[in-house]
C-alpha positions in Angstrom: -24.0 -16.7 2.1 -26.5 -17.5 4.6 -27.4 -15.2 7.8 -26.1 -17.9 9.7 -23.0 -19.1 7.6 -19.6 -18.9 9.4 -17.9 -16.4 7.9 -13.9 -15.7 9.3 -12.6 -12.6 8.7 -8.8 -12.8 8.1 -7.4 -9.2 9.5 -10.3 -8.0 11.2 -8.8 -5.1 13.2 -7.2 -3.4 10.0 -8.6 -0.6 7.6 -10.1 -3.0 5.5 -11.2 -6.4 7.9 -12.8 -4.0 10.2 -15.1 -2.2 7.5 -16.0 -6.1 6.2 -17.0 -6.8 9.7 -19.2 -3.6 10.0 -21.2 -4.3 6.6 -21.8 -8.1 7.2 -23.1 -7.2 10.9 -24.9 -4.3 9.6 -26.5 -6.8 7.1 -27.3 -9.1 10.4 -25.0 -11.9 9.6 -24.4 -13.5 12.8 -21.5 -16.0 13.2 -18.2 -13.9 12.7 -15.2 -15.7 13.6 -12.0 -13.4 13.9 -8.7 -13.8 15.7 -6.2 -11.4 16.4 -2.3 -11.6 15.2 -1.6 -12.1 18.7 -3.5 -14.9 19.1 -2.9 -16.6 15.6 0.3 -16.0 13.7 -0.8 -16.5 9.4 2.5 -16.6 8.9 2.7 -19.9 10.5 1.8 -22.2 8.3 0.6 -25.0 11.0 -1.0 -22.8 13.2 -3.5 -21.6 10.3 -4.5 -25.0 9.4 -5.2 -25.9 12.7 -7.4 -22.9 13.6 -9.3 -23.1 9.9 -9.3 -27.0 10.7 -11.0 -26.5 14.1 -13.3 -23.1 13.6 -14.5 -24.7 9.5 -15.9 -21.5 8.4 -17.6 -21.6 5.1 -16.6 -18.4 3.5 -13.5 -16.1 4.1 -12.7 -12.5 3.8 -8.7 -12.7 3.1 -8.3 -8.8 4.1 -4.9 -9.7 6.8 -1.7 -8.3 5.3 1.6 -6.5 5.5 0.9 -2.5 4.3 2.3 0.6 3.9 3.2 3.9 2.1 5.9 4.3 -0.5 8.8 4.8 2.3 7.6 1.5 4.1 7.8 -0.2 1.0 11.4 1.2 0.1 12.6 0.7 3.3 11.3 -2.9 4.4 10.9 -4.4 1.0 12.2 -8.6 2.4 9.4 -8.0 4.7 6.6 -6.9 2.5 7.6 -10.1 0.3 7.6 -12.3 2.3 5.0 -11.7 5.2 2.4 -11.2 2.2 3.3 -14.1 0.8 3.2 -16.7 3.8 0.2 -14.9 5.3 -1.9 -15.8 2.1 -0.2 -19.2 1.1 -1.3 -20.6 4.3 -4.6 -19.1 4.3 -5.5 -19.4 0.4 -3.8 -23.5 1.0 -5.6 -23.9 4.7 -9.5 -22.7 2.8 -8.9 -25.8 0.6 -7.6 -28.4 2.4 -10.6 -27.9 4.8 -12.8 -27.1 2.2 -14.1 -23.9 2.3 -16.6 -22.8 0.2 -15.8 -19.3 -0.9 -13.2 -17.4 -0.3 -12.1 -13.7 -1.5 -8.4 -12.5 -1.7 -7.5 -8.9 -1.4 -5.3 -7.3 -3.7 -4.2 -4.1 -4.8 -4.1 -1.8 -7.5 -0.3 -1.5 -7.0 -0.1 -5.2 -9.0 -0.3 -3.1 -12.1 2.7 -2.0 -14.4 4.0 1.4 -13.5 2.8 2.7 -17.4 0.1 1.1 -17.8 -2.5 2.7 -20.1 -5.0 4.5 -18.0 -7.4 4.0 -17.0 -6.3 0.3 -16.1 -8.2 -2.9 -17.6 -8.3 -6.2 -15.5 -6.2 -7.9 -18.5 -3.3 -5.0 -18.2 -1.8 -7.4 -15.3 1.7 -8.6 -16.3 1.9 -6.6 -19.5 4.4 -4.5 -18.4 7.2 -3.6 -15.5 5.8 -2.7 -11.8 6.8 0.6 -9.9 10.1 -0.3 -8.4 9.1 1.4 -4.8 6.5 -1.2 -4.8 7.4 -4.5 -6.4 8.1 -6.5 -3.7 4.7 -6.1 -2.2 3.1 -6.6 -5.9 4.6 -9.2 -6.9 3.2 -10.8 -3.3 0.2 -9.8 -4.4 0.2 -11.0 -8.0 0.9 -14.4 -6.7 -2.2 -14.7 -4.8 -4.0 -13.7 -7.7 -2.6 -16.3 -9.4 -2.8 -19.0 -7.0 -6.9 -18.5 -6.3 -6.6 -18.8 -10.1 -4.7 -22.1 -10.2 -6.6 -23.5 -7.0 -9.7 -22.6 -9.1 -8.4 -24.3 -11.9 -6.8 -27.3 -10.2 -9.1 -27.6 -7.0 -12.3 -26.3 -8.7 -12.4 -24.0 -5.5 -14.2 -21.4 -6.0 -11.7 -18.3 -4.5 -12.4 -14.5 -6.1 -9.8 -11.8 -6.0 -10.6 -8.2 -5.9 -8.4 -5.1 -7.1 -8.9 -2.2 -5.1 -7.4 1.6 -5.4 -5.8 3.4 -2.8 -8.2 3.3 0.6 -8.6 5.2 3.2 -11.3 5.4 6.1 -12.1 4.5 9.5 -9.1 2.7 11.3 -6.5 3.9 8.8 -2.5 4.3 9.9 -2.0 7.3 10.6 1.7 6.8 11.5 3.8 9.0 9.3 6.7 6.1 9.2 4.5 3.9 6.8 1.2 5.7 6.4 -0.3 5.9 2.5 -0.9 9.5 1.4 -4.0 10.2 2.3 -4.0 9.2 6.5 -0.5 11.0 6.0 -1.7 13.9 4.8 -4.6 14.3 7.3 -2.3 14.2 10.3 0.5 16.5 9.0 -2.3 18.8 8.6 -4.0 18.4 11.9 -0.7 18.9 13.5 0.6 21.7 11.4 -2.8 23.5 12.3 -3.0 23.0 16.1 1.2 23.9 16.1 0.2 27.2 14.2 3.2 26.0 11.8 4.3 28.1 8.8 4.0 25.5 6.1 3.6 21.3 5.7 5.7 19.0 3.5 4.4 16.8 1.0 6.6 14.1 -0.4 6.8 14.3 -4.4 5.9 17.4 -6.6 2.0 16.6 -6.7 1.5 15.9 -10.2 1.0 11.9 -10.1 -2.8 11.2 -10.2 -3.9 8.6 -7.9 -8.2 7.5 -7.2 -9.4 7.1 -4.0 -11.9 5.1 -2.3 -13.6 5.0 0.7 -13.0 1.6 2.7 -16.7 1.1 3.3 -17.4 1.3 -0.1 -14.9 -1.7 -0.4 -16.7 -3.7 2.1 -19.9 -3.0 0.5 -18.3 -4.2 -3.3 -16.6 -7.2 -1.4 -20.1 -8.5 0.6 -21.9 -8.0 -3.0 -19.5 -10.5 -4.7 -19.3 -12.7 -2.2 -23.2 -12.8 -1.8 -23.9 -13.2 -5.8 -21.2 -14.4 -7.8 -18.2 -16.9 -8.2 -15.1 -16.9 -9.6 -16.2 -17.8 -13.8 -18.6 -14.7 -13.2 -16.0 -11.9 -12.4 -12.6 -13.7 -13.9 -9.5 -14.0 -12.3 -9.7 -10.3 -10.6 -12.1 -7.7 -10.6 -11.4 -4.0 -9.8 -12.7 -2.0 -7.7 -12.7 1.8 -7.0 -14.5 4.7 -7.8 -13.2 5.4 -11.6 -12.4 9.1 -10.7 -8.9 10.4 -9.9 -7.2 13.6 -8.7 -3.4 14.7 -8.6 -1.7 14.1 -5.5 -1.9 18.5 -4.9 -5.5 18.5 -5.5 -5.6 16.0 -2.7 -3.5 17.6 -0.6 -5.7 21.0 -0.8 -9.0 18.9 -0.4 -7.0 17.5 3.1 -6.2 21.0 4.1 -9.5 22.8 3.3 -11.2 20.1 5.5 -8.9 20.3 8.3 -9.0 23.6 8.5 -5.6 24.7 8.4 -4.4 28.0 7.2 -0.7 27.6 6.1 1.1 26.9 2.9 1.9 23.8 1.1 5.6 22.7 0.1 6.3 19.8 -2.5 9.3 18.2 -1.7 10.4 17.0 -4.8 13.7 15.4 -4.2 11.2 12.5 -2.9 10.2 9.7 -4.9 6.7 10.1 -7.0 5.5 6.6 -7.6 3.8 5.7 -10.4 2.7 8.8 -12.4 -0.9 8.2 -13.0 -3.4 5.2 -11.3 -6.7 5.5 -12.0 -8.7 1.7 -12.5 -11.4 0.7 -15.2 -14.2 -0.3 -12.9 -16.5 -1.0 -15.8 -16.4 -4.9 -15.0 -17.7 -4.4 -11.5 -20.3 -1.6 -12.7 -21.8 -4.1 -15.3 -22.1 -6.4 -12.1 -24.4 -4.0 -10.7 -22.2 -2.2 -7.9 -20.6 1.5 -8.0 -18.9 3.5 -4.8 -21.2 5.8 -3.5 -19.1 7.9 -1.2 -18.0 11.3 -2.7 -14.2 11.9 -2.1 -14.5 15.2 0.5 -17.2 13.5 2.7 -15.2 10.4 3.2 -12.5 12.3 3.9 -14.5 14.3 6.1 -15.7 11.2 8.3 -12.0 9.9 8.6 -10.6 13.4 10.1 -14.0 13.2 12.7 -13.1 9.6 13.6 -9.4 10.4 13.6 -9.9 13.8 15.6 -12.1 11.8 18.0 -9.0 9.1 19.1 -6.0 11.7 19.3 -7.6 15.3 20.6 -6.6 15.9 24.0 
């Protein structure tokens, strides 16, 4: 990519868009196009070709989709299917037809089966049955895997996909309806604290192992293959995370500790667990030349200062 390239950022106002947009201007790249979902439907197949027709940006950051936390997933699983599935059909279809010259598809670690051996190889995909709280939205995601694959194949496009773990950072959800754990966690805390509550809930019994990373991290990892390599050079999908996990009660301790708050800690284990254990083998992307470099408790320190500064009265 050139300083000047266009360069459209597909969900620029989410957790992960918005960290892409603050690496590439940090890095002074200067024509950005973004839209917002109010102004551009992707789930509308005819108005993504004619805004990618009309604004013909070279490269494009695919980071727009449908997200949430197990009991989002449970509860809206026809919508997690199918908005994740129109939003990047149109745009992943719309990229060739107008010939774009590389694009990069966000996945999710979540596209790997539910036993997989740990930690989790780029070629475990599809060797095994997903986590039932989460298939919908996997198999979504497995089929734009697949289909920068096939256009690669077919179209000799060049489109990468990345794998991240489980994010978290500066303009997370923090709604508790369809937050992932860790935003969750940080406002049950913050809350519990400031109402001087006796305890706060956590969902499950704190035993599955999950990894972390720190969204900026991400954007850093996604700028760095976008700037260096194409799709024969990383494969069908590349992971991307720190290569470090914790269980889901260490986490919640970390959360606490940082927040401040003095109260107990009650797993609610009639809840559903997820997957037992996901921790990703990042060796791929390392041998690329890029590792995370934010530790877990200050990233989750600058999330709680960022969150703290937008809901403190």
């Amino acid at each position: 990519m050139q300083k000047d390239s266009r360069i459209y950022i597909a969900g620029h106002r989410g957790l992960v868009g918005s960290a892409i947009r603050r690496r590439l201007e940090a890095s002074e790249y200067s024509n950005i196009i973004t839209c917002s979902s109010q102004e551009l439907d992707l789930r509308d197949q005819h108005a993504v070709n004619r805004f990618i027709n009309n604004q013909k940006p070279e490269y494009v950051f695919l980071a727009a989709a449908k997200v949430g936390g197990i009991g989002a997933n449970n509860t809206y699983p026809a919508t997690f299917m199918y908005d994740n599935l129109a939003i990047q059909t149109n745009v992943i279809n719309a990229g060739k037809e107008n010939n774009v010259k590389k694009l990069l598809f966000m996945g999710s670690s979540c596209i790997y089966p539910k036993f997989a051996q740990q930690p989790i190889k780029e070629e475990y995909l599809l060797t095994g049955l997903l986590e039932p709280t989460n298939e919908p939205y996997a198999i979504a995601k497995i089929s734009g895997i697949k289909m920068c694959e096939v256009y690669n194949r077919q179209y000799g496009t060049n489109f990468l996909a990345v794998m991240p773990t489980n994010l978290y950072g500066i303009n997370d959800n923090f709604d508790l309806s369809n937050s992932h754990v860790l935003p969750a966690l940080l406002r049950k805390f913050h809350e519990a604290k400031r109402a001087n509550l006796p305890f706060v809930e956590v969902w499950g019994t704190g035993k599955p192992r999950r990894e972390f990373l720190y969204v900026d991290d991400l954007a850093d990892a996604c700028v760095f293959l976008m700037e260096n390599f194409g799709w024969q050079e990383i494969g069908t999908h590349v992971n991307i995370g720190t290569g470090e996990d914790i269980t889901i009660a260490e986490l919640a301790n970390t959360v606490k500790n940082i927040v401040g708050y003095k109260g107990d800690i009650k797993f609610n284990s009639s809840m559903p667990d997820g997957t037992p254990r996901k921790q990703l083998d990042v060796s791929s992307i390392n041998r690329l030349g890029w590792k995370a470099t934010t530790p877990l408790e200050a990233g989750i320190r600058q999330t709680y200062e960022w969150f703290i500064s937008r809901n403190d009265d």
